[in-house]
C-alpha positions as CSV (number, residue, x, y, z in Angstrom):
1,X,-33.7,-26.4,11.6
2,X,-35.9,-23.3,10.2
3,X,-36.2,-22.5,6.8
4,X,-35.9,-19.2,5.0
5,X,-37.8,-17.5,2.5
6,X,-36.2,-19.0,-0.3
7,X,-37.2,-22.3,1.0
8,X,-33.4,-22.8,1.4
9,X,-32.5,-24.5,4.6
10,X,-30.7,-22.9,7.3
11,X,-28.4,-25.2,9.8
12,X,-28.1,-23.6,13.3
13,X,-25.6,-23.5,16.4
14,X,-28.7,-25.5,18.4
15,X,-28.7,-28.1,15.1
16,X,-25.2,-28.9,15.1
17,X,-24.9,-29.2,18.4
18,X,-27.9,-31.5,18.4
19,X,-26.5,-33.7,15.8
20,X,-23.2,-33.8,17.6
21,X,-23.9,-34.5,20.7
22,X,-22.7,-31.7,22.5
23,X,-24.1,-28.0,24.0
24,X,-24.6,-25.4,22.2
25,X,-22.3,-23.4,24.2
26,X,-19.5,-26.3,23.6
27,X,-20.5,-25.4,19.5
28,X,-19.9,-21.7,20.3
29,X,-16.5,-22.2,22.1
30,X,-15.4,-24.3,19.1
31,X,-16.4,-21.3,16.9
32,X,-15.0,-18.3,18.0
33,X,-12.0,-20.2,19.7
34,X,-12.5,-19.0,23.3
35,X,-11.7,-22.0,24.8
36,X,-10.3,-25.1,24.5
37,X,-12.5,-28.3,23.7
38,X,-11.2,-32.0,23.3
39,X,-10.1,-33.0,20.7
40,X,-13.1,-36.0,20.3
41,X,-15.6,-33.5,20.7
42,X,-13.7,-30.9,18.5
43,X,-13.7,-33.6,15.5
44,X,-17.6,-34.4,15.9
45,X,-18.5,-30.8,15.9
46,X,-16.4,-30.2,12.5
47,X,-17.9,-33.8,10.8
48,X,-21.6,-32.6,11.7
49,X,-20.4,-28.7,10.2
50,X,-19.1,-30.6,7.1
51,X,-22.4,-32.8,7.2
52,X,-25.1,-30.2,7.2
53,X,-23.0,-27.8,5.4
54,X,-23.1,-25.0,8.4
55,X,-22.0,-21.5,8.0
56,X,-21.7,-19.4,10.9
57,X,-23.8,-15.9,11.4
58,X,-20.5,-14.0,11.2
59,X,-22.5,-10.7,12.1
60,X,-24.3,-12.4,15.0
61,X,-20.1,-13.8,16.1
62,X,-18.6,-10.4,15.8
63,X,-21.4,-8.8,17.8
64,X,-20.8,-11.2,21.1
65,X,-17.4,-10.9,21.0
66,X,-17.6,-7.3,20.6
67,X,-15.4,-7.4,17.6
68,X,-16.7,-7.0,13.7
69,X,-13.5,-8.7,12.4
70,X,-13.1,-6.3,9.7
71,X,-9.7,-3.9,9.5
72,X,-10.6,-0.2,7.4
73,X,-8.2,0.5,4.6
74,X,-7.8,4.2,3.6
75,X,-6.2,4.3,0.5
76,X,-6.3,7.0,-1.9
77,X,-6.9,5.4,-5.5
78,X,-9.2,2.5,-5.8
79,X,-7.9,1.5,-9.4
80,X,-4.1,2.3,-8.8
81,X,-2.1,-0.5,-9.1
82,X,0.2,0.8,-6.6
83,X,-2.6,0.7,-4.4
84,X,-3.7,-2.2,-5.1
85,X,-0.8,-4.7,-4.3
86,X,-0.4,-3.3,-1.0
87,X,-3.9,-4.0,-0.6
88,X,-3.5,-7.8,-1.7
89,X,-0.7,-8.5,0.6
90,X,-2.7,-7.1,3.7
91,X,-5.7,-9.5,2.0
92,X,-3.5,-12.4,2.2
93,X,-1.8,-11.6,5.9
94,X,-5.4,-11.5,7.6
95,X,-7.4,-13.8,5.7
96,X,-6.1,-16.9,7.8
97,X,-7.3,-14.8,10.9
98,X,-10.6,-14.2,10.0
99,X,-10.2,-10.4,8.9
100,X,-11.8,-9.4,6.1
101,X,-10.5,-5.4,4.6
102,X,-13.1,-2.7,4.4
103,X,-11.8,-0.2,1.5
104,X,-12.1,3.4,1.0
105,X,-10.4,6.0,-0.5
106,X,-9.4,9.7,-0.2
107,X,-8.3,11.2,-3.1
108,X,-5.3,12.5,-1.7
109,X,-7.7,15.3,0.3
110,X,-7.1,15.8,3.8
111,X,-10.2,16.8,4.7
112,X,-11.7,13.4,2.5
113,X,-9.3,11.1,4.4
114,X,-10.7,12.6,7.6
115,X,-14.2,11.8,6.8
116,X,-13.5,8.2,5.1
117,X,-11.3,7.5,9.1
118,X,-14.9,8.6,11.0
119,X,-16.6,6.1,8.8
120,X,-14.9,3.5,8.9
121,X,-14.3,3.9,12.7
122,X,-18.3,4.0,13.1
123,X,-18.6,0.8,11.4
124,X,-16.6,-0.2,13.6
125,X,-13.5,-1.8,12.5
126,X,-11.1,-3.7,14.8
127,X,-8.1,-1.4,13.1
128,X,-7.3,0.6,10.3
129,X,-4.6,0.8,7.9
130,X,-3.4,4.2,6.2
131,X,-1.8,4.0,3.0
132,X,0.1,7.1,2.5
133,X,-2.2,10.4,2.5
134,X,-2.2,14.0,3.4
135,X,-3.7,13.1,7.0
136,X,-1.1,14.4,9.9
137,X,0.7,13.1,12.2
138,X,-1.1,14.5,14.9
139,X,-4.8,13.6,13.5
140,X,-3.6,9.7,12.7
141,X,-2.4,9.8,16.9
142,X,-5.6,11.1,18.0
143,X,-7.8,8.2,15.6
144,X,-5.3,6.3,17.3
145,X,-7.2,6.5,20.8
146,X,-10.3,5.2,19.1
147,X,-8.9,2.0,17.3
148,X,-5.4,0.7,16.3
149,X,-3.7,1.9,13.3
150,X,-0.7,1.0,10.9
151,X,0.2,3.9,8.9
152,X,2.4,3.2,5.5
153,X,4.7,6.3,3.6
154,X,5.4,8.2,7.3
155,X,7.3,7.4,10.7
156,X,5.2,7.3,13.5
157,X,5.1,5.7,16.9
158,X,2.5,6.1,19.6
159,X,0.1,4.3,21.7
160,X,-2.2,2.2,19.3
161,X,0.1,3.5,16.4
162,X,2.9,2.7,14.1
163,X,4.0,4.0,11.1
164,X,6.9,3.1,8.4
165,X,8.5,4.1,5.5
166,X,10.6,2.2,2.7
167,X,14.0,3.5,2.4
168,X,13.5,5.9,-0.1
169,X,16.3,8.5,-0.1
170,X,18.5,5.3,-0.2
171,X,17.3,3.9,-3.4
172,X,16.7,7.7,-4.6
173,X,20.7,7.7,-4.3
174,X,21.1,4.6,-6.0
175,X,18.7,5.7,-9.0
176,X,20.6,8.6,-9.6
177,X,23.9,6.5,-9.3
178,X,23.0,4.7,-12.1
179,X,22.1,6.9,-14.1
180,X,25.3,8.9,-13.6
181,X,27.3,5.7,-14.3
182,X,25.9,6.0,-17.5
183,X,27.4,9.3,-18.3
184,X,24.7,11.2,-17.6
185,X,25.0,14.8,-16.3
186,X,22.4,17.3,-16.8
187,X,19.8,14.7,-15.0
188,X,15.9,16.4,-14.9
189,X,14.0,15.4,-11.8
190,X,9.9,15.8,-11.4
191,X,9.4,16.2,-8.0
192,X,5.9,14.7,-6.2
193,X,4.1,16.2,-3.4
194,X,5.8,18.2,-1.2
195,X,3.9,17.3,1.7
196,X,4.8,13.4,1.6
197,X,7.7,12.5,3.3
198,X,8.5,9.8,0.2
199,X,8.7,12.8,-2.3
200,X,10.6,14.9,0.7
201,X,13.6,12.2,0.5
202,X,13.5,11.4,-3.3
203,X,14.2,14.7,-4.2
204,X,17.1,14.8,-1.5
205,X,18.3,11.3,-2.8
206,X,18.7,13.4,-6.3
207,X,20.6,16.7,-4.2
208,X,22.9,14.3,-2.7
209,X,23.8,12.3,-5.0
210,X,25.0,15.0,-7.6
211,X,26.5,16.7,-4.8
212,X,28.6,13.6,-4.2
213,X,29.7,13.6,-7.5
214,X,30.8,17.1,-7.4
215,X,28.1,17.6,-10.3
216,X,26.5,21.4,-9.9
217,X,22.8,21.1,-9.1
218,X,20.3,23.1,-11.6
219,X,17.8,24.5,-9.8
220,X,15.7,24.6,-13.3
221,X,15.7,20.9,-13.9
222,X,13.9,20.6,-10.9
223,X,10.1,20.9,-11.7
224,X,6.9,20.5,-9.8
225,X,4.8,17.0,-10.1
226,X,2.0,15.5,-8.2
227,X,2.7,11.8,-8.8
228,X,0.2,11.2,-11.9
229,X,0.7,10.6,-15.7
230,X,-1.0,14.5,-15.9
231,X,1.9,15.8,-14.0
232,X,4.6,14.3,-15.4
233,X,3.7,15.3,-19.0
234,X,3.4,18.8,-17.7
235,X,6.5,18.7,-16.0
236,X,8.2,17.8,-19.5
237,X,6.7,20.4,-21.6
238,X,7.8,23.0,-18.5
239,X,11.4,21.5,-18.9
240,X,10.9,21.8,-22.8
241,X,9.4,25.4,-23.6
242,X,12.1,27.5,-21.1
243,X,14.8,25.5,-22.9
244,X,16.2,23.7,-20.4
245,X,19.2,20.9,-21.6
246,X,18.8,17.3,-20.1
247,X,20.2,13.8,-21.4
248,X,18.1,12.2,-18.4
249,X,14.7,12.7,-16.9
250,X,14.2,11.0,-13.0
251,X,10.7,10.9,-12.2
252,X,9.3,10.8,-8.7
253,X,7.1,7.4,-9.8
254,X,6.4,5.5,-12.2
255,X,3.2,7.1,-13.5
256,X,4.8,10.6,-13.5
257,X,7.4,8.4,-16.0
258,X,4.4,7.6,-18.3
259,X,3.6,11.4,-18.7
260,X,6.7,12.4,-18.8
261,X,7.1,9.6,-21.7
262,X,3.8,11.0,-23.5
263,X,5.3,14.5,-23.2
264,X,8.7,13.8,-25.0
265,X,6.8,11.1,-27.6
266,X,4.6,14.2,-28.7
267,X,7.9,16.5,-29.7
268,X,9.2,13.6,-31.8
269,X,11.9,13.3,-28.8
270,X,13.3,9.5,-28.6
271,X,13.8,7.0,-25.3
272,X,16.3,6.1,-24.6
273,X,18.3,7.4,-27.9
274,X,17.6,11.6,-27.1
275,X,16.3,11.1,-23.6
276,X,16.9,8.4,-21.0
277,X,13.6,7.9,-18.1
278,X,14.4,6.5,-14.7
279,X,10.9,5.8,-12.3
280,X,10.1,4.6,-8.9
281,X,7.9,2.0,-7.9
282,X,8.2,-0.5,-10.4
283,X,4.2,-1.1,-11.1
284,X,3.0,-4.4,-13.2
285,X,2.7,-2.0,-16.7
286,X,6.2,-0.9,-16.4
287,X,7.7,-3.8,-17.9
288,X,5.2,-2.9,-20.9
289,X,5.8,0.4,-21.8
290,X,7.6,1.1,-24.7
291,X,10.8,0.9,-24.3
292,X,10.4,-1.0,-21.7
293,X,10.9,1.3,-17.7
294,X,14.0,1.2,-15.8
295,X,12.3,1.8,-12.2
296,X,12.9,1.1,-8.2
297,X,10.8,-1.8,-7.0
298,X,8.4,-1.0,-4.6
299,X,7.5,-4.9,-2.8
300,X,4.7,-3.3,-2.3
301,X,2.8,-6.9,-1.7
302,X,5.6,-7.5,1.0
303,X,4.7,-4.0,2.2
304,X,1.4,-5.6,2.8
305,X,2.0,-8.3,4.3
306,X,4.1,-6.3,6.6
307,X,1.5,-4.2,7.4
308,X,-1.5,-6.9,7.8
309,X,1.0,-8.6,10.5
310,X,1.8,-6.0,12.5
311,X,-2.2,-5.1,12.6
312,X,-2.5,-8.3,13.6
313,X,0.5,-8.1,16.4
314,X,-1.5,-4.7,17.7
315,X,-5.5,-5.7,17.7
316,X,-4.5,-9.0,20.0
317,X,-2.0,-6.8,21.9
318,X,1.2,-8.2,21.2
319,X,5.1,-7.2,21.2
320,X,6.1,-7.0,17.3
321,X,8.9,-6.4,15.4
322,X,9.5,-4.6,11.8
323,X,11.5,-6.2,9.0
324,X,10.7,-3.6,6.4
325,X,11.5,-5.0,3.2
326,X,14.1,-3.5,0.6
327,X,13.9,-1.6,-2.4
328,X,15.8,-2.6,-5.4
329,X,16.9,-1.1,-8.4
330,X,15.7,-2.6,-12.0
331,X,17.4,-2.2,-14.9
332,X,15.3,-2.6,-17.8
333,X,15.6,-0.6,-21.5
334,X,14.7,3.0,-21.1
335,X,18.2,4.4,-19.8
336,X,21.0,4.4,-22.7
337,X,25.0,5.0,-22.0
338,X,26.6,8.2,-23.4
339,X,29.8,9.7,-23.7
């Protein structure tokens, strides 16, 4: 044994392999699972580990097998909590493999996401994991030569690449369904980014669906938003001061549905009694606000654990399949009949 500068001391492979009775190599093979050992042997090397209270060099580990055991996660938003359970369920899928997530965001800027992907890639990560973004199709392929990646929010398939989307013009439709079951006509709808293939088919979910219902489509009640609180309270004071008339608002997400709230709680303008809100994503705090959000759940957790099994499937080259999970719509106290 040796002891470090804290006095603290510091079992190693030649130790335990002492104490069990076995090589160090034999030690090794047990920890990184290269081989198979018997079972006698396996149970004396994991009593002496338990008994001297071992812990592995995991640096020294990743840099004989050539691997760091650590997956980069671009996101864009380190506090959202949109973000964030996607990020848990890709946690919880890999943990049990040894993978631990390496985080950074992007700020929804292309040229950001480009530099967070070099970085990551030059610690390098056995995969990476994007989570939406403004990155292109064509950049995300050619990362994909250097490492493995699972891309969420866009369709793509290459070599070393796979990307998914929920379906989102489906529950789109169903949304606007809904909210026309309730009587509603002259339905507002904040739009998000134009460049994101999520927005792209929420927006067409709303054309569609009034165009099914033979209900004329106002080009007017259609307003810019960038998927934050900021833009969705801008949106409604745009709908507001060029007098535009709307019983419903749908809002690309959820947090454009807390703006747009703010906005129409500023003019003294009531929810659900004067204006009914519809969101999309269904995040924790949206079964807080006041009145309570009607929303499409996002299983944004299952998302992850979708996306931390398929990395899996890809770093250890294997054939996988995709069950994406469903969105659903959730009917909670901010949508009121009329008519």
């Amino acid at each position: 044994m040796k002891t470090d500068t804290n006095n603290a001391t510091t079992t190693t492979v030649y130790e335990v392999a002492r104490v069990a009775g076995v090589s160090p190599a034999t030690v090794s093979r047990y920890l990184n699972g290269t081989a198979k050992i018997s079972d006698e042997k396996r149970a004396s090397i994991e009593k002496v580990i338990e008994q001297l209270n071992y812990k592995p060099n995991v640096l020294a580990q990743s840099l004989k097998m050539g691997s760091s055991r650590t997956i980069g996660v671009l996101t864009q938003s380190l506090v959202s909590g949109y973000f964030n359970e996607a990020m848990t369920g890709i946690d919880e899928a890999m943990k049990d493999a040894g993978y631990v997530p390496l985080i950074m965001s992007g700020h929804w800027h292309a040229s950001e996401e480009a530099e967070r992907v070099e970085l990551l890639i030059a610690r390098r990560v056995d995969g990476l994991v994007i989570l939406t973004g403004n990155l292109s199709d064509a950049q995300i392929l050619q990362y994909a030569r250097r490492v493995p990646i699972v891309a969420f929010g866009r369709k793509l398939e290459g070599k070393q690449a796979f990307g998914f989307c929920l379906d989102n013009y489906q529950a789109a439709c169903d949304a606007m369904d809904y909210l026309i079951e309730q009587g509603h006509r002259r339905i507002a709808f904040i739009e998000g980014p134009p460049e994101q293939e999520d927005a792209r088919a929420r927006l067409a979910g709303y054309r569609d669906t009034l165009a099914r219902h033979n209900i004329k489509v106002h080009p007017k009640l259609i307003v810019p938003g960038d998927f934050q609180e900021s833009g969705g309270l801008l949106a409604v004071n745009q709908l507001l001061e060029t007098g535009q008339r709307f019983s419903a608002i749908f809002a690309g997400n959820d947090l454009t549905a807390y703006g747009a709230r703010l906005a129409l709680y500023r003019r003294n303008i009531r929810v659900p009694e004067d204006v009914s809100i519809i969101g999309f994503d269904d995040l924790h705090s949206s079964m807080c606000t006041t009145p309570p959000l009607t929303t499409v759940r996002q299983p944004l957790f299952d998302v992850g654990i979708c996306i931390g099994q398929i990395m899996l499937k890809m770093i250890n080259h294997e054939k996988f399949t995709v069950d994406i999970p469903a969105l659903s719509l959730v009917v909670r106290e901010s949508v009121r009949r009329i008519g």
